[in-house]
C-alpha positions as a printed Julia matrix, in Angstrom:
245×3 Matrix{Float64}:
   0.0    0.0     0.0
   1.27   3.49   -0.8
  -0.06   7.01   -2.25
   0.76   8.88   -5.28
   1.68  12.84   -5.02
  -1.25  14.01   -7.65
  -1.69  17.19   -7.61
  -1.16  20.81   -5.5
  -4.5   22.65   -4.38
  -4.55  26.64   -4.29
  -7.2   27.64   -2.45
  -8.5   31.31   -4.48
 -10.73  34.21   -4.7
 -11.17  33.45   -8.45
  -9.64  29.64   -9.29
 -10.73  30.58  -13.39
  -8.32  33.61  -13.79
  -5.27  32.19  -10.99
  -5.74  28.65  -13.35
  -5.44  30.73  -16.34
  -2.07  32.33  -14.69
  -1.04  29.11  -13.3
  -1.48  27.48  -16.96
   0.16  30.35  -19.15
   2.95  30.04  -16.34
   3.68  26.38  -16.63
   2.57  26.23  -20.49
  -0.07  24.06  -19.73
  -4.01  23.54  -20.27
  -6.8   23.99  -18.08
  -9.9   22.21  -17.0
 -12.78  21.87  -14.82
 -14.71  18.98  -12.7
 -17.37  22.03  -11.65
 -17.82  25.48  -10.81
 -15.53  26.78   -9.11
 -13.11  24.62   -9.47
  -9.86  24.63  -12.19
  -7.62  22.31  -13.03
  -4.01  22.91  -14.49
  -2.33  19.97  -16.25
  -0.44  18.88  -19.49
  -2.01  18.95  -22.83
  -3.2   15.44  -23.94
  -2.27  14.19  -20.0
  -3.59  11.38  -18.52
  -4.27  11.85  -14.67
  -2.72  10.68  -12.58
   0.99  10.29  -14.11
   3.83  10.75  -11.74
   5.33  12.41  -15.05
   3.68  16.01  -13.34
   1.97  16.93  -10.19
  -1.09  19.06  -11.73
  -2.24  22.22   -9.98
  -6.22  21.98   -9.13
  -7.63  25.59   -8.23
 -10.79  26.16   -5.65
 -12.69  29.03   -4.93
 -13.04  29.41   -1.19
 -14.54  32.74    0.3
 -12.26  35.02    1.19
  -9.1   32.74    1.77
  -6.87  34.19    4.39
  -3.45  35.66    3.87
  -0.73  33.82    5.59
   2.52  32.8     5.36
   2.51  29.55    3.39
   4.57  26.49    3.94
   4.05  25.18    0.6
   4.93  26.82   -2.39
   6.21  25.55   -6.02
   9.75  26.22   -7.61
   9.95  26.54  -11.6
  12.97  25.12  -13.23
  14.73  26.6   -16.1
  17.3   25.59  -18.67
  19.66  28.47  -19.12
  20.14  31.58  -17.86
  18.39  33.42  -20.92
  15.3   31.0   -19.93
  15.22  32.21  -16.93
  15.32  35.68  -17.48
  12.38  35.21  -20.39
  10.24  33.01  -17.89
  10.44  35.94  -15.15
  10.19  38.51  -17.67
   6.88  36.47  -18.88
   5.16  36.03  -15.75
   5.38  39.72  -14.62
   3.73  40.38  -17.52
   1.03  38.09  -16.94
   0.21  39.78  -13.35
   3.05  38.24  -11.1
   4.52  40.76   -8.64
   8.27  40.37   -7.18
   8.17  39.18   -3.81
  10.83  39.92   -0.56
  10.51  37.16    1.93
  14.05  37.59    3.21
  16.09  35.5     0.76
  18.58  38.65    0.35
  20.81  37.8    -2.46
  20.14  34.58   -4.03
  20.61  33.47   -7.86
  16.62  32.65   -7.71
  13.83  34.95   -8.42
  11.17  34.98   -5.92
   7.36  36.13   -7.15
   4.08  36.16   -6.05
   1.21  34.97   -8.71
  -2.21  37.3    -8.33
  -3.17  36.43   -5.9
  -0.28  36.73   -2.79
   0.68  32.84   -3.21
   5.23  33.47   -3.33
   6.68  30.17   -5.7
  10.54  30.92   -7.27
  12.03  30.62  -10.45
  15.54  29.09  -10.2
  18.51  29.13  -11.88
  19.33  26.15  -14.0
  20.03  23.41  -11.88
  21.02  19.88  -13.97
  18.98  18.03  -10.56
  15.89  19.59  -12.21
  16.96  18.91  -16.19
  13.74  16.49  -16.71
  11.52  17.5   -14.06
   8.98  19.5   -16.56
   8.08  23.25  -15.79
   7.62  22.37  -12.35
  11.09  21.21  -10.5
   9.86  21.23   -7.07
   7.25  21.13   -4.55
   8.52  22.65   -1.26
   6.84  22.02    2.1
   8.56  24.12    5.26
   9.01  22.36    8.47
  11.24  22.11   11.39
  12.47  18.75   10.81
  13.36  17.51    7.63
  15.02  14.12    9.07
  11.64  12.99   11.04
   9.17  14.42    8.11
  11.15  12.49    5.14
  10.62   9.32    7.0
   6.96  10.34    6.94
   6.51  11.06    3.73
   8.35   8.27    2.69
   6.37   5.77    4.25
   3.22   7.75    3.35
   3.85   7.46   -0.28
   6.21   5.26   -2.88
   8.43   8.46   -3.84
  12.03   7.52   -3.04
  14.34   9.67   -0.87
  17.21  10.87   -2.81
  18.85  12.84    0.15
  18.32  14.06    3.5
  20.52  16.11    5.98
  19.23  18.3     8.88
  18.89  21.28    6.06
  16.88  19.61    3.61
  14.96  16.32    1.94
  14.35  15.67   -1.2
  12.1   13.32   -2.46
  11.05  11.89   -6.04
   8.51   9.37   -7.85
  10.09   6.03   -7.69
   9.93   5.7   -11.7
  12.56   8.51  -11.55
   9.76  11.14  -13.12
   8.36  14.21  -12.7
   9.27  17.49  -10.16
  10.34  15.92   -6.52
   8.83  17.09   -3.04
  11.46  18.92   -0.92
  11.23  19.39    2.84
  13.07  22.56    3.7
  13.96  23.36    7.67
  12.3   26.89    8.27
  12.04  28.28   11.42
   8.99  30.21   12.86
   6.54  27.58   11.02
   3.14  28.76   11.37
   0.41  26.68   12.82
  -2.32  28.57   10.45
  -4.57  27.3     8.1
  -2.75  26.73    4.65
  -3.78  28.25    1.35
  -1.44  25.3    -0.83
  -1.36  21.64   -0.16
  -0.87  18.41   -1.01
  -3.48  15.8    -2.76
  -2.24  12.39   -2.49
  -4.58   9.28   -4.05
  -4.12   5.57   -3.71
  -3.75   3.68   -6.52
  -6.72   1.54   -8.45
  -7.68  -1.47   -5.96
  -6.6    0.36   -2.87
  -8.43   1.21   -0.04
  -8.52   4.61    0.63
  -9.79   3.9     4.32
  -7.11   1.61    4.77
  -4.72   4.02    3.49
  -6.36   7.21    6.7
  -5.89   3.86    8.82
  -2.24   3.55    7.65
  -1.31   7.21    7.73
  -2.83   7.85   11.45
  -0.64   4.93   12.67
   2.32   7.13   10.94
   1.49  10.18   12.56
  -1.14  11.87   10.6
  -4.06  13.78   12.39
  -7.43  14.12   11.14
  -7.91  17.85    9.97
 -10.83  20.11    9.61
 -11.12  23.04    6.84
 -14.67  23.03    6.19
 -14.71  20.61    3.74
 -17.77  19.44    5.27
 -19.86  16.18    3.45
 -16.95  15.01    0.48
 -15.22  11.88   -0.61
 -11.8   12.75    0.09
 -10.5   12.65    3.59
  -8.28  15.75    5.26
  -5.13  14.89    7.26
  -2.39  17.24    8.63
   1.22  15.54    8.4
   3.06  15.32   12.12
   3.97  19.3    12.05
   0.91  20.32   11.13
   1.03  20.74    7.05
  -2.77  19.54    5.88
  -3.28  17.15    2.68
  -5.99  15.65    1.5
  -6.59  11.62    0.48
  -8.74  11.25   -2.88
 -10.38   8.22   -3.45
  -8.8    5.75   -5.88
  -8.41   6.02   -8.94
């Protein structure tokens, strides 16, 4: 038994025009399962595929602004790619963004709606990762929230130290999850996280059952009467568990 990293979920004021930014961004197309809701993915993509996490926009009233402890970096090839992928999403309504990183080789933005993510230099790690190389999740230990996440899903860990973990789909595809120590993590309701689904056959009950015994703790964000099931991870970062498919 183990999950699949899906998708990321930005909770918006409009998820139509932050899709349509999140889409241009990442050069994908968009969708939707219902009003008010957007989803961002390949063209001609068949979800799920570790090949890409997709980015699924909601409408929620009036989501809060807060720091977030998830956010997306954006990989580039060369240094002229870079500065045509920042030049490119200004244009399109991103907005520079200061949240202390001083004087880095990235290029940290905000998209329209307050959520930060970074453009990075060209790394080689991130060479075949598509548009997205990473997803980052904050925390205050990396060590103890990699062996989570490991067990929680079938991505393989490619590195840990007290710094850092980085994780990746075990068919070697796709952008990789990286746990970054912060400190000051906030205990506040989240505007980004993580969907995770089992796969075909599984039982996504089993699966709660599983995750609880790993640390997990049921969560509440109003999602009220629905099929998938909201957990927070051991410090606190919420994710949801679709059914499977």
């Amino acid at each position: 038994m183990a999950l699949r990293l899906v998708q990321v979920n930005f909770k918006a004021r409009d998820d139509s025009a932050l899709g349509r930014f999140w889409a241009e961004a990442l050069g994908w197309g968009v969708s939707s399962e219902g009003p008010g809701v957007t989803n961002v993915e390949p063209v001609g993509f068949a979800w799920p595929d570790p090949a890409a996490v997709c980015v699924d926009v909601v409408t929620v009233p009036d989501p809060e602004t807060v720091k977030y402890r998830a956010h997306l970096d954006l990989a580039t090839t060369s240094e002229a790619h870079h500065a045509e992928l920042v030049a490119r999403l200004l244009e399109l309504g991103a907005t520079p963004a200061d949240v202390g990183q001083g004087d880095v080789p990235w290029t940290v933005l905000a998209d329209p709606e307050g959520n930060v993510f970074c453009v990075l230099e060209p790394r080689p790690i991130y060479r075949d990762t598509g548009p997205i190389a990473t997803v980052v999740v904050n925390c205050a230990d990396p060590r103890a929230m990699a062996r989570f996440w490991g067990e929680a899903t079938d991505w393989t860990l490619h590195e840990v130290n007290d710094d850092h973990a980085r994780l990746r789909s075990a068919k070697g595809v796709g952008p990789y999850l990286e746990l970054l120590r912060t400190s000051g993590v906030e205990t506040v309701w989240n505007r980004v996280h993580l969907d995770l689904m089992p796969y075909p056959g599984d039982d996504q009950a089993a699966e709660v059952a599983r995750l609880r015994a790993l640390g997990a703790t049921d969560a509440d964000v109003g999602q009220g009467d629905v099929s998938w099931v909201c957990l927070a991870d051991p410090e606190g970062n919420e994710f949801c568990i679709l059914t499977p498919g």
